[in-house]
C-alpha positions, 0 to 999 in steps of 0.5 A, spaced: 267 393 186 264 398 191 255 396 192 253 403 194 247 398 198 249 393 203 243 388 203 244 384 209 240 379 210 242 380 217 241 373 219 243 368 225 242 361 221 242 356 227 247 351 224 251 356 219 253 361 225 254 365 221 253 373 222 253 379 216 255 385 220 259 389 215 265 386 217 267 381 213 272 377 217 267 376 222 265 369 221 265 362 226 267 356 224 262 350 224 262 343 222 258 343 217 262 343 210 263 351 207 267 355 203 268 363 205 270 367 199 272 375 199 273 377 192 266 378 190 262 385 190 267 388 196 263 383 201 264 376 204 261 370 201 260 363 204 256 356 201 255 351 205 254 344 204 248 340 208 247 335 203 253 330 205 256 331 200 264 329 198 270 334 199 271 333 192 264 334 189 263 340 193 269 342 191 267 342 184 260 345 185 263 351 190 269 352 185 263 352 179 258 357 182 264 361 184 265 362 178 259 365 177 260 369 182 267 372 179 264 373 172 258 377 174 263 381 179 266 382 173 261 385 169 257 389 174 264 392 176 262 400 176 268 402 178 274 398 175 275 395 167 277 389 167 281 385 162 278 382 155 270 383 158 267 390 157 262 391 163 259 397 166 265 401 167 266 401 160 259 402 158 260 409 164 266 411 160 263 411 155 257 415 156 254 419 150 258 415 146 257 409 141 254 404 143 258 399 146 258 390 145 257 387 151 257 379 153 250 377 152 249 376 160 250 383 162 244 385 156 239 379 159 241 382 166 240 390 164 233 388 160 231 385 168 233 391 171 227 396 166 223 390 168 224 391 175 223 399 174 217 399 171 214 393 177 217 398 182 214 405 179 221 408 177 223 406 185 228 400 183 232 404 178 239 403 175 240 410 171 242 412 179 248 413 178 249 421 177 246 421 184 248 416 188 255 418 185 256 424 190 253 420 196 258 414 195 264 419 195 262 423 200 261 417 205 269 415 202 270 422 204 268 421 211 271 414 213 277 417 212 277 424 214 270 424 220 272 430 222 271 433 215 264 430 214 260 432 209 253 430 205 253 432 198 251 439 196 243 440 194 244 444 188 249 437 186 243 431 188 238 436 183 243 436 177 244 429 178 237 428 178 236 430 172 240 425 169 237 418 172 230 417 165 231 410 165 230 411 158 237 414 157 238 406 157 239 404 150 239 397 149 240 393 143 238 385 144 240 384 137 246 386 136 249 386 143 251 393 144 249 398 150 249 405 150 248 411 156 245 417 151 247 422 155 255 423 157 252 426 165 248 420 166 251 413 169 249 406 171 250 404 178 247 396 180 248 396 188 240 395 188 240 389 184 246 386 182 249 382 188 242 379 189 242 377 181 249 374 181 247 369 188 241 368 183 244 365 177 250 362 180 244 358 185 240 356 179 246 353 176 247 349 182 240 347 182 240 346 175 246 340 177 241 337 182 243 341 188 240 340 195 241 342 202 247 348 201 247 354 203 249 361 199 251 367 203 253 372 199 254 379 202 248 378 206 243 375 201 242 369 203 239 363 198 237 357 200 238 351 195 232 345 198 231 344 205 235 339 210 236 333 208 231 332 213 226 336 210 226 342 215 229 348 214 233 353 217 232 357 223 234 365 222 235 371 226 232 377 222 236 382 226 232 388 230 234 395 227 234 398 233 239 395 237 246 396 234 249 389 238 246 381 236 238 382 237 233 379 233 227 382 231 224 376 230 225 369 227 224 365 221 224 358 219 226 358 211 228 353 206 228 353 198 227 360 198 232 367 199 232 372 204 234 379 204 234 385 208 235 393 207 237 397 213 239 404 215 243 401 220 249 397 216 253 403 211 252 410 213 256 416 216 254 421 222 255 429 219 253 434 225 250 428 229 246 426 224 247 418 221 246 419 214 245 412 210 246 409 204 239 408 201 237 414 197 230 415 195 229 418 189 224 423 190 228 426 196 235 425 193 237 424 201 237 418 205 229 414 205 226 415 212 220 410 211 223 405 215 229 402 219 228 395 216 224 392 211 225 384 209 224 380 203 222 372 202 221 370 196 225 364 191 229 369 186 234 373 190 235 378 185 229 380 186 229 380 193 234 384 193 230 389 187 224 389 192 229 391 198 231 397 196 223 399 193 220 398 198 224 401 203 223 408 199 215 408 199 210 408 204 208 401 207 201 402 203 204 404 196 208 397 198 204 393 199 200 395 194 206 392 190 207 386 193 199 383 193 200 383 185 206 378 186 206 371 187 210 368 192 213 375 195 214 375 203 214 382 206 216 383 213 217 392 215 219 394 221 217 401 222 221 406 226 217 405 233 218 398 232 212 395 229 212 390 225 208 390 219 208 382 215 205 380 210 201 373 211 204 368 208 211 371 212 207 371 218 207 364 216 214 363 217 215 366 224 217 361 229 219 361 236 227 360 238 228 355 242 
């Protein structure tokens, strides 16, 4: 499955040494218990194990949330069918046509996804697809072939464009079906699937009296508890102006998740010109609000939701958001390198040792 949205944490956790880099083989090993998987949502996954526990129970809670993990991978997978499970591929497929049964999770997620359309003001938007489309195959284009790069046509984004009403989403909770009602219309979840599947597969854990592990999904890093100590982990969120391993600023975190949208991870240079992965939705070209925006706060899933809505909006339309919402940390580092936070993120600054 290709996300069009690499939502790196970019987090150094001392302890977990452990750096999400866009390059999945790049992993240091520690003495802390893990398990490094590579199949799911086209990333690096890792969960670490702090509480002690024996081989045998991590193996069987890592192999549960792994599972998790797999299932929703399955069904969000926009771009390949899989066997004895209709997912998002089949429901693009099938766009403008009848109306498609699907697992009840791909519904529950799907109602999640409109509720995070209307809390971002339209910013946080799955019916994307038909713009982002174009972006997703001129970057494929360009990795191959960087000679010939090219961004997409304009008369192409604002056809697109006009195919992306949230309302072409038709869901029907009673009979488990979806539909896409116009046949140029398609879904497209990198915003906000990773993010969801890390969610479900930590509540799991948490649900079996999980504490003290460490879930680093792609980037999206969630954490289950504290140290069995009661301390949390200190983490590196990465300084979007230096393209090698300095922080701009570190956190100490525990019992929450952590993501992080940058310009600086998934993109491609045409003429000079650095073209990233986040597009906005109002332009249709790459946002250029901010290089780095950063979100704490307990459910990944809307973590990584609020990741990509906030990087597409001016600090003060963001933060006006972000003050209706319990529990939601915010750092935005601006182009000039200002770092903007909200209070309680201020709270979580520590000084590295």
């Amino acid at each position: 499955m290709k996300i069009l949205k690499s939502l790196s944490c970019l987090c150094l956790i001392w302890g977990l040494l452990v750096f999400m880099t866009g390059c999945p083989q790049t992993a240091v090993k520690t003495e802390t218990p893990g398990k490094v998987y590579y199949t799911f949502f086209d990333t690096v996954s890792y969960i670490y194990n702090y509480a002690g526990d024996s081989q045998e129970a991590f193996d069987e809670k890592t192999a549960a949330a792994a599972s998790i993990l797999e299932e929703y991978h399955r069904l969000f997978d926009i771009y390949y069918e899989h066997s004895g499970v209709n997912n998002l591929c089949t429901v693009n497929k099938n766009a403008g046509g009848e109306p498609i049964e699907v697992d009840q999770k791909l519904i529950d997620f799907l109602l999640y996804a409109k509720e995070l359309y209307l809390l971002t003001g339209g910013e946080m938007n799955v019916m994307m697809g038909a713009v982002l489309r174009p972006w997703h195959d001129c970057r494929t284009a360009a990795s191959n072939d960087p000679a010939n790069a090219k961004i997409p046509d304009a008369a192409v984004l604002e056809e697109a464009a006009k195919h992306t009403s949230i309302d072409l989403l038709e869901i029907d909770d009673e009979n488990n079906t979806v539909r896409i009602s116009d046949p140029a219309a398609s879904i497209d979840v990198g915003a906000l699937g990773k993010g969801y599947a890390t969610e479900m597969a930590a509540q799991y854990l948490e649900s079996i009296g999980t504490t003290s592990y460490v879930l680093n999904i792609g980037g999206n890093i969630r954490i289950i508890g504290t140290k069995p100590d009661g301390s949390g982990w200190l983490t590196g969120i990465k300084n979007p102006a230096d393209a090698g391993f300095t922080y701009a600023e570190y956190i100490t975190l525990a019992d929450t998740s952590c993501v992080t949208s940058g310009i600086y991870e998934r993109f491609y240079s045409v003429g000079g010109v650095q073209y990233h992965h986040i597009i906005d939705k109002d332009t249709l070209m790459p946002s250029t609000f901010f290089p780095s925006i950063s979100i704490i706060t307990k459910d990944s899933g809307l973590a990584d939701a609020l990741s990509t809505a906030l990087f597409c909006m001016s600090y003060e339309d963001g933060k006006a958001i972000v003050d209706k919402l319990d529990g939601v940390e915010v750092l935005w580092i601006t182009h000039d390198g200002e770092k903007l936070m909200t209070e309680g993120f201020k709270s979580l600054v520590t000084e590295k040792n």
